[in-house]
ROPA-330705 format. One line per 5 residues: for each residue y, x, z of C-alpha. Coordinates in nm, 2 decimals, padded with zeros to 4 digits. Example, Ala and Ser with C-alpha at 12.3 -4.5 7.8 and 13.67 -1.06 7.14 Angstrom:
REM ROPA-330705
-00.45,01.23,00.78 | -00.11,01.37,00.71
REM end
This chain:
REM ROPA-330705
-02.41,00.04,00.36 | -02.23,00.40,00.35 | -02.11,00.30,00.68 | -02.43,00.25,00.82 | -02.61,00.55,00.63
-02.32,00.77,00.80 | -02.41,00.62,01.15 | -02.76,00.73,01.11 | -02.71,01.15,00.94 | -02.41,01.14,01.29
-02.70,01.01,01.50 | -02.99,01.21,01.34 | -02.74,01.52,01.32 | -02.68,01.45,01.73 | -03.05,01.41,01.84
-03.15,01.76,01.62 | -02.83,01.94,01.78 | -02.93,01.82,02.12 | -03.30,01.93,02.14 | -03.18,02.25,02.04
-02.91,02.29,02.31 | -02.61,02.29,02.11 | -02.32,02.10,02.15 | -02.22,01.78,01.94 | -01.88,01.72,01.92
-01.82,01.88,01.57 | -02.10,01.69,01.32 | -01.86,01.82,01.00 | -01.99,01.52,00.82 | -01.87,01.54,00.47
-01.88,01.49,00.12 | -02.18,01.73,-00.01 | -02.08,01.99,-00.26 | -02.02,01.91,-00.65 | -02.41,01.91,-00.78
-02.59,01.87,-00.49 | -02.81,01.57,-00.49 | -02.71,01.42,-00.17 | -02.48,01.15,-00.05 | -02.35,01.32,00.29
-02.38,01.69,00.43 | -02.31,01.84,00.78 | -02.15,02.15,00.79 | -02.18,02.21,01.12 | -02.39,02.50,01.09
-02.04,02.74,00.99 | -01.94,02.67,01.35 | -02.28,02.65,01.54 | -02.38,03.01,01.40 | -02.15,03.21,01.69
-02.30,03.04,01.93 | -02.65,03.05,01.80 | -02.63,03.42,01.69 | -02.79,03.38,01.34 | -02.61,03.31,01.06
-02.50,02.96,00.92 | -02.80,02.93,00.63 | -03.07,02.99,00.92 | -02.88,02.75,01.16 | -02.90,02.48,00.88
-03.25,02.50,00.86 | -03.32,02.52,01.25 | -03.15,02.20,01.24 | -03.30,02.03,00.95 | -03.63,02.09,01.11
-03.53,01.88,01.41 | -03.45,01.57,01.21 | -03.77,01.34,01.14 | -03.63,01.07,00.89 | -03.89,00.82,00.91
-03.74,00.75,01.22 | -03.39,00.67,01.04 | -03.41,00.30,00.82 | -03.15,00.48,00.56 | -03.21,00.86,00.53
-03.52,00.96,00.27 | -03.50,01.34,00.37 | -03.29,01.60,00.58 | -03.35,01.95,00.40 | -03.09,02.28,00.45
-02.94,02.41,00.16 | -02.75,02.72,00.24 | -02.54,02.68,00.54 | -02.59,02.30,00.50 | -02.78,02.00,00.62
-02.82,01.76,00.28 | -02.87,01.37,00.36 | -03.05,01.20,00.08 | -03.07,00.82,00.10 | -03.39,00.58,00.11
-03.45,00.31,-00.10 | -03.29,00.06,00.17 | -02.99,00.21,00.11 | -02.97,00.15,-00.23 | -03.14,-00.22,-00.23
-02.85,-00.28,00.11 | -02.61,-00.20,-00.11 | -02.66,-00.36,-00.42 | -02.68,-00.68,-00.17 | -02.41,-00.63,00.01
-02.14,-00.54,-00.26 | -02.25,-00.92,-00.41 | -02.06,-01.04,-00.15 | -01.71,-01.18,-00.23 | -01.60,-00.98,00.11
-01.76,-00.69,00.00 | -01.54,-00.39,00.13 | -01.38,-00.60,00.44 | -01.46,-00.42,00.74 | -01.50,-00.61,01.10
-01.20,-00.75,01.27 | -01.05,-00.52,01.51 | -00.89,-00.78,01.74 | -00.56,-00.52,01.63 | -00.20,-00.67,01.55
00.03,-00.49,01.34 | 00.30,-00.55,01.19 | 00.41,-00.37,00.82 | 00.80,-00.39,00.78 | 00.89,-00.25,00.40
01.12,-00.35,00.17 | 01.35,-00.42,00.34 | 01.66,-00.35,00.06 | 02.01,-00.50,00.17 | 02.08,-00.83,00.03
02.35,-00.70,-00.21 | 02.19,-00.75,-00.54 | 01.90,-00.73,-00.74 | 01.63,-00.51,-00.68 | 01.68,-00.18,-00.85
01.36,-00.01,-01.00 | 01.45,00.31,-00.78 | 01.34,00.09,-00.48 | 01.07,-00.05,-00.62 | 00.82,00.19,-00.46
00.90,00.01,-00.09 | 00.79,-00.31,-00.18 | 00.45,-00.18,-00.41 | 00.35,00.04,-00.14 | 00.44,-00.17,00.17
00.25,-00.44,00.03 | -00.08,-00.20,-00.08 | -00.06,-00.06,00.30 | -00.05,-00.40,00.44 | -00.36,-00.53,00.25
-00.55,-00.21,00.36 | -00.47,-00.27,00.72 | -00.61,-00.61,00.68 | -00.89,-00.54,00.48 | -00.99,-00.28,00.74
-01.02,-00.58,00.97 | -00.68,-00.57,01.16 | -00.51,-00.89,01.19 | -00.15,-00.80,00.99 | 00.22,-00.96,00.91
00.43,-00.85,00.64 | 00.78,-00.81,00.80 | 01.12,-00.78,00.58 | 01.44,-00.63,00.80 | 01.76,-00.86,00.66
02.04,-00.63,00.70 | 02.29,-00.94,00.76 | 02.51,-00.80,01.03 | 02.64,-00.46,00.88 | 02.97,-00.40,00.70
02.80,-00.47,00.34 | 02.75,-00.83,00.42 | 03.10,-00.83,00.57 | 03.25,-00.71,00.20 | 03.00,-00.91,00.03
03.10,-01.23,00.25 | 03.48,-01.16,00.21 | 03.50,-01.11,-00.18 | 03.29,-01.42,-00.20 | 03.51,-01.62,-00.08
03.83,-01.46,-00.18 | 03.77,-01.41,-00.53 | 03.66,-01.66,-00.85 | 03.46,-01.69,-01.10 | 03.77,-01.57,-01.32
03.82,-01.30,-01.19 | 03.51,-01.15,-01.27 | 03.48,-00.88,-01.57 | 03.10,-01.04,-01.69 | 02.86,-01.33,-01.72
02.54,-01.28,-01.48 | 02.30,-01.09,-01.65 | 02.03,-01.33,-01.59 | 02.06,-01.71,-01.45 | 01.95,-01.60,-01.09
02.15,-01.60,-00.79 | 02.14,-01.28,-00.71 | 02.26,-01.16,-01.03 | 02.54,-01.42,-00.97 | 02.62,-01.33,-00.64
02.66,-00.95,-00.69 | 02.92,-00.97,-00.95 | 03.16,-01.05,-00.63 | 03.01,-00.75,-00.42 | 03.12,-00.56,-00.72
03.44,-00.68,-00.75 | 03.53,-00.66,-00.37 | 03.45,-00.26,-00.36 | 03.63,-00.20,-00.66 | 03.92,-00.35,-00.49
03.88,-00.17,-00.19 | 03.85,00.16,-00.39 | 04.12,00.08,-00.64 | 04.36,-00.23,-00.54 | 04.73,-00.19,-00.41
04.74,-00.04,-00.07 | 04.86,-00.31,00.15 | 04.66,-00.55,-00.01 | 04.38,-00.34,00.08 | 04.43,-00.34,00.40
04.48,-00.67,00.49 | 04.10,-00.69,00.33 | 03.99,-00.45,00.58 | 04.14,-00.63,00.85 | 03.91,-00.95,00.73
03.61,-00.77,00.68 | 03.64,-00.63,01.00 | 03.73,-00.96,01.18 | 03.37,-01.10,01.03 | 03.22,-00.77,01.19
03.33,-00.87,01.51 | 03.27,-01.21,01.50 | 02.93,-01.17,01.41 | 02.86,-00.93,01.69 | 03.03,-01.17,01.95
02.78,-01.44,01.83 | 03.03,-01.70,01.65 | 02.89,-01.97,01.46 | 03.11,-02.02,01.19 | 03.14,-01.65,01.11
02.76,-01.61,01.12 | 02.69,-01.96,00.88 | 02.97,-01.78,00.64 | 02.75,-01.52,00.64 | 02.46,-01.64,00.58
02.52,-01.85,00.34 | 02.58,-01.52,00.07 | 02.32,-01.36,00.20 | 02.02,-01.64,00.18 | 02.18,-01.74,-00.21
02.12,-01.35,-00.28 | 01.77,-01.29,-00.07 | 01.63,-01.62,-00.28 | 01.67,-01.45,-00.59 | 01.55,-01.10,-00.49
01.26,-01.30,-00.33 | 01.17,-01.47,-00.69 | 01.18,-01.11,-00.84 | 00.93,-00.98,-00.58 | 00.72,-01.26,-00.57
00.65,-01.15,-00.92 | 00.49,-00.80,-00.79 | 00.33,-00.97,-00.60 | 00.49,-00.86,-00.27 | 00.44,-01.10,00.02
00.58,-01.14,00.34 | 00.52,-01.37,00.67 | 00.87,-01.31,00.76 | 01.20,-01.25,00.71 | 01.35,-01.10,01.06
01.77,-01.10,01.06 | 01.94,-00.82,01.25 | 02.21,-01.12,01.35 | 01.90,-01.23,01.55 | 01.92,-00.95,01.79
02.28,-00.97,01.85 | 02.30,-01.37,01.89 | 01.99,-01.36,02.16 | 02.17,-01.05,02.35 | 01.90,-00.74,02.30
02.12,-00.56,02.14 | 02.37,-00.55,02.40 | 02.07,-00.49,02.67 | 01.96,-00.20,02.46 | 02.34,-00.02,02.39
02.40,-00.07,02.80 | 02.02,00.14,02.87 | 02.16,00.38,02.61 | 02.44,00.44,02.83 | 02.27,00.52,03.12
02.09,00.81,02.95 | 02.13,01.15,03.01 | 02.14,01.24,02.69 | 02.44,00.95,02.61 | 02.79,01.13,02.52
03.13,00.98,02.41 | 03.24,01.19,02.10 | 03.47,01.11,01.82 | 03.56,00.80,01.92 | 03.21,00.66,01.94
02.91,00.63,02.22 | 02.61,00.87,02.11 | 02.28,01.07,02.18 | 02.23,01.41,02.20 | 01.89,01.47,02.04
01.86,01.85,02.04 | 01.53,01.82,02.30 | 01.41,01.67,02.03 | 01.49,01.93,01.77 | 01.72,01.70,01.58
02.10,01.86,01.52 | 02.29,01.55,01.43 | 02.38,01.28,01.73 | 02.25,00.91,01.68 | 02.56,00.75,01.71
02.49,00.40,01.87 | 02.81,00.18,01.92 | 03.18,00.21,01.80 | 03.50,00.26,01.98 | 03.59,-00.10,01.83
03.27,-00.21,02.06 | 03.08,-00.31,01.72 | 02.67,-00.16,01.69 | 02.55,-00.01,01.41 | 02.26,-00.11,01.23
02.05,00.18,01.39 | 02.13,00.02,01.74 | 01.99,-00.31,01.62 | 01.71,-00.15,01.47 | 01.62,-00.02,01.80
01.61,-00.37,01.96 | 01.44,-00.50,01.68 | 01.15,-00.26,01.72 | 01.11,-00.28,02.08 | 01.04,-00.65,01.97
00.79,-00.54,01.79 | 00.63,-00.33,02.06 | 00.63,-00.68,02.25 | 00.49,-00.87,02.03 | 00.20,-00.58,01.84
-00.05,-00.36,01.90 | 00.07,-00.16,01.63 | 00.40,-00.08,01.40 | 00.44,00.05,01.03 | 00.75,00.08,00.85
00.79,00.20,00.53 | 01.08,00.37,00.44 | 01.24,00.56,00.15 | 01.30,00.99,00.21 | 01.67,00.96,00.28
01.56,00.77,00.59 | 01.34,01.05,00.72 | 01.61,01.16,00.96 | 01.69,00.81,01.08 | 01.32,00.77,01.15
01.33,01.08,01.37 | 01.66,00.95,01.56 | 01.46,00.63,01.60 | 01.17,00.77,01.72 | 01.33,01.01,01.97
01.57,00.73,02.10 | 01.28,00.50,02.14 | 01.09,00.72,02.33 | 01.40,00.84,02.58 | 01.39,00.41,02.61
01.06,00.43,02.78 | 00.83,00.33,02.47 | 00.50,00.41,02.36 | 00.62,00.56,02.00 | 00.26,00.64,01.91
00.22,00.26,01.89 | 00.47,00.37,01.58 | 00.41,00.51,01.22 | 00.64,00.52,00.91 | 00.54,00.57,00.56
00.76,00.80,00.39 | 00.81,00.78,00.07 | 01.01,00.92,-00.27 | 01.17,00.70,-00.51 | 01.10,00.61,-00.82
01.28,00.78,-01.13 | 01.28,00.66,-01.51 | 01.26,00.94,-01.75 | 01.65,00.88,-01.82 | 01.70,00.97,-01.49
01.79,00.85,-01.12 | 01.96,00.51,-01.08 | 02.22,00.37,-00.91 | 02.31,-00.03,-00.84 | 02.63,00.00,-00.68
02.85,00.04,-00.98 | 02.56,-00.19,-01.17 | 02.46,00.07,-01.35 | 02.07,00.08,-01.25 | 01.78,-00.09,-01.39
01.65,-00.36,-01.25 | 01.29,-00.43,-01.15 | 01.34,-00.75,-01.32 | 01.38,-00.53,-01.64 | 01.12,-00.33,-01.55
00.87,-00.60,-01.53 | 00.97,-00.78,-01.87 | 00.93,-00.49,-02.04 | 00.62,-00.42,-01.89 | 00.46,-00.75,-02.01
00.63,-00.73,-02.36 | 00.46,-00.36,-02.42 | 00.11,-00.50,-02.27 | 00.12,-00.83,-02.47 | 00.20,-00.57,-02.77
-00.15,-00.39,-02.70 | -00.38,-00.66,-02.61 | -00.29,-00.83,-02.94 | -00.33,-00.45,-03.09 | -00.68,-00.50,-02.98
-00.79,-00.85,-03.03 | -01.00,-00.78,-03.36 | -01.18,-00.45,-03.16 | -01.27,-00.71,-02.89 | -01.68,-00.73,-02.82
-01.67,-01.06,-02.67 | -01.66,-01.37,-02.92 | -01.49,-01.56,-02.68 | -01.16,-01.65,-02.83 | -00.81,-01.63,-02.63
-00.57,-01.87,-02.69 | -00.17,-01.80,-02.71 | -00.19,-01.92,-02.31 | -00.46,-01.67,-02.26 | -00.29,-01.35,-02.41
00.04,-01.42,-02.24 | -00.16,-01.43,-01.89 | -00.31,-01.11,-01.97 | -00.07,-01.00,-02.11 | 00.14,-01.03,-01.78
-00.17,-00.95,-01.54 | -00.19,-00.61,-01.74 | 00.17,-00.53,-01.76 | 00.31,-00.57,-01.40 | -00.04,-00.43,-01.31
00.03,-00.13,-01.46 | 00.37,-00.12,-01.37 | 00.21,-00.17,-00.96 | -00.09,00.09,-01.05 | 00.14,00.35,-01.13
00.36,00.34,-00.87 | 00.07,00.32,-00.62 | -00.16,00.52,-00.74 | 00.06,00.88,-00.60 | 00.10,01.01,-00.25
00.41,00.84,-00.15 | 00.56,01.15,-00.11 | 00.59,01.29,-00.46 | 00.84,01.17,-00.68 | 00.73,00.97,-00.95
00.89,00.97,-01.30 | 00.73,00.60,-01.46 | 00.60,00.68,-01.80 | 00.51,00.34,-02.02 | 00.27,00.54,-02.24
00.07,00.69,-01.95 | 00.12,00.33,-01.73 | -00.06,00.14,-02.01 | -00.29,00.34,-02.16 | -00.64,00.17,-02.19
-00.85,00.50,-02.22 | -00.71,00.67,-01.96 | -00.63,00.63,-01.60 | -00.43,00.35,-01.57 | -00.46,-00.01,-01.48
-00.58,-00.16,-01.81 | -00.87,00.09,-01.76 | -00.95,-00.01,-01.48 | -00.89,-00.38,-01.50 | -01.10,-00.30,-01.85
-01.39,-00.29,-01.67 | -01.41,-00.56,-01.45 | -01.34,-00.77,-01.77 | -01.65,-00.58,-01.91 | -01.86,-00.66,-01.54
-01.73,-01.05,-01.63 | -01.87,-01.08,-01.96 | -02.15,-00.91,-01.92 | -02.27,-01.13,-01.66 | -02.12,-01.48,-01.86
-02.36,-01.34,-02.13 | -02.67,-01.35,-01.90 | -02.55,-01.71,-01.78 | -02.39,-01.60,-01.44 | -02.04,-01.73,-01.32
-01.84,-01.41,-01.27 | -01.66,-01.60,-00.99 | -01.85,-01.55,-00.64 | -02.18,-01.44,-00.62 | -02.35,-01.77,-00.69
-02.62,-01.70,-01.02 | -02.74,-01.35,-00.98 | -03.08,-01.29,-00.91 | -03.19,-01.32,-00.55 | -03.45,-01.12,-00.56
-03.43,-00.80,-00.76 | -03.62,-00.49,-00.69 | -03.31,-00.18,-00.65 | -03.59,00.09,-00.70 | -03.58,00.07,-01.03
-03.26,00.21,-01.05 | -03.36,00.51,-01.10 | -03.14,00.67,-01.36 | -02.89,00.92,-01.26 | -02.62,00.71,-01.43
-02.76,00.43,-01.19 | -02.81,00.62,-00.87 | -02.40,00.76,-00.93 | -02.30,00.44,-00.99 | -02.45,00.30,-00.68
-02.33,00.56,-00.48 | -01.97,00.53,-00.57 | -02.00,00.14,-00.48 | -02.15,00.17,-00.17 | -01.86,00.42,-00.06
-01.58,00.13,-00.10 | -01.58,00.03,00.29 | -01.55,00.42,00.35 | -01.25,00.44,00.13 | -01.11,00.18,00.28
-01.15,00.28,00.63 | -00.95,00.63,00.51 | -00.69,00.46,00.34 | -00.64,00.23,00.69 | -00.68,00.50,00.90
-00.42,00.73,00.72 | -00.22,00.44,00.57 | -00.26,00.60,00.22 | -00.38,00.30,00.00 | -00.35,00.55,-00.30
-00.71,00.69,-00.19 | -00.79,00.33,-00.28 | -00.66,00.39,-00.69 | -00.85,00.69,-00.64 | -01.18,00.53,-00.61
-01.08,00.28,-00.90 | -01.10,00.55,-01.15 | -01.42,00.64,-01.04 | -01.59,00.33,-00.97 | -01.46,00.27,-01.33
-01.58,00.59,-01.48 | -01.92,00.57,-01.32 | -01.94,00.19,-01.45 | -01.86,00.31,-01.79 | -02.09,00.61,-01.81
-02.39,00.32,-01.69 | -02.23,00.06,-01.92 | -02.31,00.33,-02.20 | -02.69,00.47,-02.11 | -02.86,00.19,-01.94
-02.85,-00.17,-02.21 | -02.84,-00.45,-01.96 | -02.94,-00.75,-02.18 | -03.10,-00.55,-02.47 | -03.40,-00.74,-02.59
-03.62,-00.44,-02.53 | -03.51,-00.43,-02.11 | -03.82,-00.55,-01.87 | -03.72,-00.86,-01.70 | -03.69,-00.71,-01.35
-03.50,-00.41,-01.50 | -03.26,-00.66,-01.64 | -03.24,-00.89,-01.32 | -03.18,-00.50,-01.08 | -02.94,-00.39,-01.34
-02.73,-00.72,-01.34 | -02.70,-00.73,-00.97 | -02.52,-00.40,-01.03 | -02.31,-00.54,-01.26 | -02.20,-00.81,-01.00
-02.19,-00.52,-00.75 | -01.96,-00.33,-00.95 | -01.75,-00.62,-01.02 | -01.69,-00.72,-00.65 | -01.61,-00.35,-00.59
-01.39,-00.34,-00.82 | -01.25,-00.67,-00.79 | -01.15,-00.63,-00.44 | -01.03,-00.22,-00.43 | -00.76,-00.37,-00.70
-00.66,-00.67,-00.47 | -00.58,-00.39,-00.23 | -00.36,-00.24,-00.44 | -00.20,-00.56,-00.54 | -00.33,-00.56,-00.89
-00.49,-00.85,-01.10 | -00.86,-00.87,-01.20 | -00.88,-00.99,-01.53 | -01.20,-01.24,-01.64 | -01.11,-01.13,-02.00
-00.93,-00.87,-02.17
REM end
């Protein structure tokens, strides 16, 4: 309904401009100042008052004068305040959107007919995954629900580095080495925890073992190199066979997140089916294309970029950039659009790969990355390659051990009389914990560093997950009191009369959940699904501040007040319900 209340002030605000011969491409449709009772404001008036030759308070009110809001279904009045044009909404709006936010779709916007593709994650199959990473996977998977909530048809992409000299050490210590030979036992009884204890080995080797004996390693691991880049089978099954055993296990540990994908795409796949090749004999051709220190590379300085992409080896073996770049112009053949999300030390590969893509001849505005910084604990950064980091895995067991701590903390305080069994507090328990754990991480710009406090993660009173998640529990019983299912919309009253919401804690709550398809369509738009956590906290602070002054089942509340307020309870809920599925958090019935 915000949606449609905006159409109308743009199309109001263009009719009033019009008649009085002024132009229309800047509305300034915004947010109205803190205390002014409106939902939208133009500020157009700054810009029009040159033109006009009075100044911006007068032009407001010329303009205001111009809009007749009968003729708008959604807009009550159109008054000038200072240099602005304040839009107050009608009663429609209100009684639209306590209707429409009923809806178990409530927030999905209309399909754009748009494919795009999300790559993140993305982390080398090497190991578990490391809590320093985990940022990729939380925030890939947020942006990837906003795209598809803002109505674009999306697949989750993650990039298997299988082809790089990694997976070459990893394959060779594999097989060269036993179980005996390895210092410990697998910290947990997954295969990538197994699996990594030879990648270990095999670099400490190459950094430490005798000379000659090193050598003949490199010779190996170099032999796998090439024969994965001239396409032989068996090297390529040898291969493969570490790096699906370690991807399985990474994949349990972020299924737990959740983080989903539609696909895992191997960089093999683009040397076995000949782009790669294609692409390194264009790069050739280029201008731009030099043959320095023993290696074929691009001069980017047109681009303002100092350091040359360096695209194929004097041994005639690619680098993963060079596959990269055929794997995105397979992208730009099969989507409309492409988002990758990447961690800041990859900011000036992301420029290489931009630049190089355009000298290809492609469309790189068809291309956007999400930058973002890692994730620190307050000990300090981590590391995996000499196992010394923390696992997600760790980071996620905690997580539900501190939140099953809590909610058993609280279970005398509860107000519900329902009671939770042992099954019940472990599954909120775990819905709380790695919701807070996913919260936190997603509720910052990506760019600013994040250091993950546990006391500020799961605190119920503040702004966290569990306060959030807090009240749509709260919408849920409240409605299972009044003898509706909290699942779907089926129960509430169909006919309720929205005028009678007339408190202020009633009108701000309203407001703040008829904005949700608005939030969405910024957080799409700018691929910034923390504007979504954003709204959370104030959907859930409006919901508390009406949970506190206006009683919904209170014996002294008329019968239609009760039946108005409860279908803003179910509003609320599916507001809330479906801004934390964008962010990948659960919605707990109980808490």
């Amino acid at each position: 309904m915000y949606l449609q209340f905006r159409d109308d002030v743009e199309d109001a605000l263009t009719s009033a401009l019009e008649a009085l011969e002024l132009p229309t491409d800047d509305l300034g449709v915004e947010d109205p100042p803190e205390g002014v009772n409106a939902v939208l404001a133009s500020s157009a008036a700054f810009r029009l008052a040159g033109e006009v030759g009075a100044p911006p308070p007068q032009v407001a009110g010329q303009v205001a004068d111009e809009i007749d809001p009968s003729e708008y279904e959604l807009v009550e009045a159109a008054s000038a305040q200072g240099p602005y044009v304040n839009f107050v909404p009608s009663d429609a709006y209100y009684e639209g959107t306590v209707e429409e936010a009923q809806r178990e779709d409530f927030g999905h916007l209309e399909p754009t007919g748009e494919r795009v593709v999300v790559e993140h994650t993305s982390a080398n199959p090497t190991g578990p995954v490391h809590v320093g990473r985990a940022r990729n996977p939380i925030v890939g998977d947020a942006v990837a629900r906003v795209l598809s909530f803002a109505g674009h048809d999306v697949d989750r992409h993650y990039y298997v580095n299988d082809a790089g000299r990694q997976m070459a050490v990893f394959t060779w210590a594999y097989e060269t080495f036993d179980e005996d030979d390895l210092d410990a036992e697998p910290e947990r009884d997954k295969a990538d925890y197994d699996l990594v204890r030879y990648y270990r080995k095999g670099n400490e080797f190459l950094e430490e073992g005798d000379p000659e004996d090193v050598e003949a390693a490199e010779d190996e691991i170099q032999t796998i190199m090439q024969g994965l880049e001239a396409g032989d089978e068996e090297t390529y099954e040898r291969v493969q066979e570490v790096v699906d055993t370690v991807l399985g296990g990474m994949r349990e540990t972020l299924d737990r997140l959740p983080a989903e994908f539609d696909e895992f795409v191997k960089e093999t796949r683009f040397l076995r089916d000949g782009s790669a090749d294609e692409v390194v004999a264009r790069l050739k051709e280029l201008d731009e294309a030099v043959y320095e220190e023993e290696a074929w590379q691009l001069d980017l300085e047109e681009f303002g970029i100092d350091k040359n992409f360096v695209f194929l080896r004097s041994d005639g073996t690619t680098l993963y950039a060079t596959r990269d770049l055929a794997h995105h112009e397979w992208k730009f053949d099969n989507y409309d659009r492409a988002v990758t999300v990447l961690g800041e030390d990859h900011k000036l590969q992301a420029d290489q790969m931009n630049a190089t893509l355009e000298l290809l001849g492609n469309d790189t505005d068809r291309l956007r990355q999400v930058i973002y910084s890692y994730v620190n604990l307050p000990e300090g950064k981590m590391s995996t390659r000499a196992g010394t980091g923390i696992n997600l895995d760790d980071l996620l067991d905690e997580a539900i051990d501190r939140a099953r701590e809590e909610v058993e903390t609280r279970l005398d305080d509860r107000i519900r009389d329902d009671d939770l069994t042992d099954e019940d507090v472990e599954r909120i328990a775990e819905q709380v914990g790695i919701g807070a754990v996913r919260y936190d991480i997603v509720a910052k710009q990506p760019t600013k560093a994040i250091t993950f406090e546990w006391d500020r993660a799961l605190d119920f009173e503040a702004q966290s997950a569990p306060y959030v998640q807090y009240v749509h529990a709260r919408c849920c019983g409240i409605l299972e009191e009044a003898g509706i299912s909290p699942v779907g919309s089926a129960g509430v009253a169909e006919e309720f009369d929205a005028s009678l919401l007339q408190t202020e804690a009633e009108r701000e709550l309203l407001e703040v959940v008829a904005r949700f398809p608005a939030v969405i369509e910024e957080a799409a738009e700018d691929l910034q699904p923390h504007v979504v956590a954003t709204y959370t906290r104030e959907i859930a602070e409006a919901f508390n501040t009406f949970y506190r002054e206006c009683p919904v089942l209170a014996d002294d509340v008329d019968d239609d007040l009760r039946d108005a307020r409860l279908a803003l309870v179910a509003a609320s809920k599916h507001a809330v319900s479906n801004a934390l599925q964008v962010l990948g958090v659960a919605a707990p019935r109980s808490m």
